[in-house]
N, C-alpha and C positions, 0 to 999 in steps of 0.2 A: 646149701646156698653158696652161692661163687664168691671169693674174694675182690675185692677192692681193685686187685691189681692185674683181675681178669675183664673188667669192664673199664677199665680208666682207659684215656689216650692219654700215652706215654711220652713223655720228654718233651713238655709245651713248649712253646716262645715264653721268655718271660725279662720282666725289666728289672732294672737295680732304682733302686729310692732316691739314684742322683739323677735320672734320665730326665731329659725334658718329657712333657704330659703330651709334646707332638709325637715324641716317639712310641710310647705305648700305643696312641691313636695310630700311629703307621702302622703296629703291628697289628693291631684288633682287624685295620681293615683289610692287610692283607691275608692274614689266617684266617680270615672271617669267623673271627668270634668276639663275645661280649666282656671278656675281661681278661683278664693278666694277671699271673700271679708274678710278684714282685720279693727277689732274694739279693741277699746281701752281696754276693756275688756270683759270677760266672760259672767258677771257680768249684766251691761247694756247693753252691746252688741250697741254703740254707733261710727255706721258707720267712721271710717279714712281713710279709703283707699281701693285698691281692687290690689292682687298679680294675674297676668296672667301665663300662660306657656312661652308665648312668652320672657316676662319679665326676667321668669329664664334663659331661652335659652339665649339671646343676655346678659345682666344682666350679669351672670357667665362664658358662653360657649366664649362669645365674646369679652368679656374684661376683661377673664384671672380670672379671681373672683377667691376665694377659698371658697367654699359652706358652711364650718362650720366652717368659720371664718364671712359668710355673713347673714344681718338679712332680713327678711320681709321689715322692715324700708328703708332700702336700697335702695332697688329695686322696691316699691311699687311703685301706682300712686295716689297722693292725691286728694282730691276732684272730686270723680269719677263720672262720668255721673250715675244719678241715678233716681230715680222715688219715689213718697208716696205710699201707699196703698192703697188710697182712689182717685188716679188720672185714669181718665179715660186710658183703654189703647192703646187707638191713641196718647197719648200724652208720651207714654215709645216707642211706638213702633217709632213714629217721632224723639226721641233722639235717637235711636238706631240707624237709618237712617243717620240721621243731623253728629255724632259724628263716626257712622261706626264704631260699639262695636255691639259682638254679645253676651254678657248675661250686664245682668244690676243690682244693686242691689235696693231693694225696702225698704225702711224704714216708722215707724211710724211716728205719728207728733213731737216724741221725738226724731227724727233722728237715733232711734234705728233701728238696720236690722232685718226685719220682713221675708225674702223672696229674691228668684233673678228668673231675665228673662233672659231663656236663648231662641234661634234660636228654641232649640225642643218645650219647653213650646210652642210657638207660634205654631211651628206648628200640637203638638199633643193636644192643649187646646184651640186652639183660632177659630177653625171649619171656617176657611175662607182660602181658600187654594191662592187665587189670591193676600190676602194680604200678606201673610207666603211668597209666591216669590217677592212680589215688597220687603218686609223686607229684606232678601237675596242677593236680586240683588244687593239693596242700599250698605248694608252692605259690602261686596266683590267686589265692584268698586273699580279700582286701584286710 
């Protein structure tokens, strides 16, 4: 079975926990994806957290927020379901499953962000089509 750091896409956009929650939002939409992992800095790139869409939505839309008055910080989720580089990946795709998150972020042994797993990664890189739907199913269980 393929490692982690043969399906991940590699070296995401990602925000810092001081960013305004417009900025992550600028970046979701122009990488067009659903969330952001979020590190202490640029620098090391030393995974903290990870900002969703969902997060913004409810976060801002739902309890009235005011967007540039709100940080990443805020709204983020700490200690995010994540995976190494070097873990096989039945064992990102089982968290993904277990936790019912569809991208994941991947870090090195230095707990820096190396990569994330999203839904497509698995199913444009992982050439197993029966597992790409049991991952899906999992994941979108009410």
């Amino acid at each position: 079975m393929a490692k982690c750091r043969e399906i991940m896409t590699p070296d995401p956009i990602c925000s810092l926990p001081t960013d305004p929650v417009t900025k992550a939002a600028q970046y979701m939409k122009s990488e067009n994806v659903g969330s952001i992992p979020v590190v202490d800095n640029q620098q090391n790139k030393r995974l903290v957290g990870i900002i969703t869409d969902r997060d913004l939505a409810l976060g801002i839309l739902a309890d009235g927020r005011e967007p540039g008055k709100t940080t990443v910080k805020d709204l983020m989720t700490t200690d995010p379901v994540g995976c190494k580089e070097d873990d096989n990946i039945e064992k990102a795709l089982h968290a993904m499953q277990t936790h019912q998150v569809r991208r994941i972020p991947v870090v090195d042994q230095n707990q820096r962000l190396v990569g994330i797993i999203a839904q497509g990664d698995i199913a444009t890189r992982l050439q197993n089509p029966e597992k790409t739907a049991e991952v899906v199913e999992e994941v979108s269980r009410p």
